[in-house]
C-alpha positions, 0 to 999 in steps of 0.5 A: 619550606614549612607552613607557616613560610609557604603562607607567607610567600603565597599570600604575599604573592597574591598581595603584589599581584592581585591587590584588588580581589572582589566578588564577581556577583552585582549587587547593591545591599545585603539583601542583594548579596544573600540572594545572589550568593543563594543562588550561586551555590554550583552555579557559575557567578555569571549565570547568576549575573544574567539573573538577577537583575530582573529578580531584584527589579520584581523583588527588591525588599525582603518584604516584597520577596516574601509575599511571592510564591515559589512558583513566581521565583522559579520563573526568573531562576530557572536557569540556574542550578536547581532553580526549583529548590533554589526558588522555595528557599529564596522566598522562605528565607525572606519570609523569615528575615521579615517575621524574625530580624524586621527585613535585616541581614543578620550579620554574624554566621549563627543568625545567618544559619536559620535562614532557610537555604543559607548553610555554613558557606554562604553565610561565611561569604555574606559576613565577609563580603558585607560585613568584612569579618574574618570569615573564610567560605570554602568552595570547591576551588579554595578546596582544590586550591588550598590542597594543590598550593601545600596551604592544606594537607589532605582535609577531607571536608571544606569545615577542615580547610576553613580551619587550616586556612584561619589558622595562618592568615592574619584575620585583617586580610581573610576576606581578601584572601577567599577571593584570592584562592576563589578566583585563582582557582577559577581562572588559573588552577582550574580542575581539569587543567591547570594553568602550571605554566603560566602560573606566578605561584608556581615555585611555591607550589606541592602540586608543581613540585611533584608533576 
């Protein structure tokens, strides 16, 4: 099997069996999500969940995030993953989203990296999940995942896997298809143990074929 078919059959695979494949993050706007993804950076979706729902009803615009201290952030925050750093970043980003884009979400990767605290990944998620653009954001499960399934050959950065990827899946479905490896890799093809057995995609797999 070549590259080409393996992406094939995977992805027509995941398009029978997982036709609906969303963010797991609550949000209602853009400026929700920014935040939410911001904050979900090695730290599970749903701590982020148990989070934000008082964040957003504290600071609800970016406007309104902009005028807080760091240290008022930290105290809704601070019980995800580097809270401290996460609560500087989240007011900074706001503040410059007011002063630059008039309290808009850019929508497009280069204006999305001028924000403090938002680097290639989380905007690649905000243009895709918001904006529905081909944009493919690469964690540490779609890393693991698109080694393990065959669909990368030994990248060594998640820059090189983002190009492998849009490379062989049609732009229309790249957004679907992040939360297809994203949620696979979370619940299926998990790094300590992966869930072979019980996995569909199995026959189509490098990691199954050599153990």
């Amino acid at each position: 099997m070549n590259k080409q078919q393996r992406f094939e059959h995977i992805l027509a695979w995941f398009e029978t069996n997982m036709p609906v494949a969303e963010s797991e993050l609550v949000f209602a706007d853009p400026f929700q999500c920014l935040v939410a993804v911001m904050l979900s950076a090695q730290c599970t979706d749903k701590r982020v969940n148990m989070v934000t729902p008082a964040l957003f009803e504290a600071y609800p615009t970016p406007e309104a995030l902009a005028k807080a201290t760091s240290d008022e952030v930290f105290e809704y925050v601070k019980s995800v993953s580097y809270p401290r750093s996460k609560a500087e970043h989240l007011v900074q980003m706001a503040q410059r989203l007011v002063d630059v884009y008039g309290g808009q979400v850019p929508d497009n990767i280069d204006d999305l990296q001028t924000l403090q605290g938002v680097g290639r990944k989380t905007a690649n998620v905000v243009c895709a999940v918001i904006w529905n653009q081909p944009t493919m954001a690469v964690d540490t499960h779609i890393f693991r995942v698109s080694e393990r399934l065959g669909l990368t050959t030994n990248s060594k950065n998640p820059l090189q896997t983002e190009k492998a990827l849009v490379q062989y899946i049609p732009a229309d479905i790249i957004p679907k298809a992040h939360h297809w490896l994203l949620l696979h890799g979370r619940y299926v093809c998990q790094a300590r143990k992966p869930q072979c057995e019980q996995c569909g995609l199995a026959q189509y797999c490098r990691y199954y074929e050599k153990n």
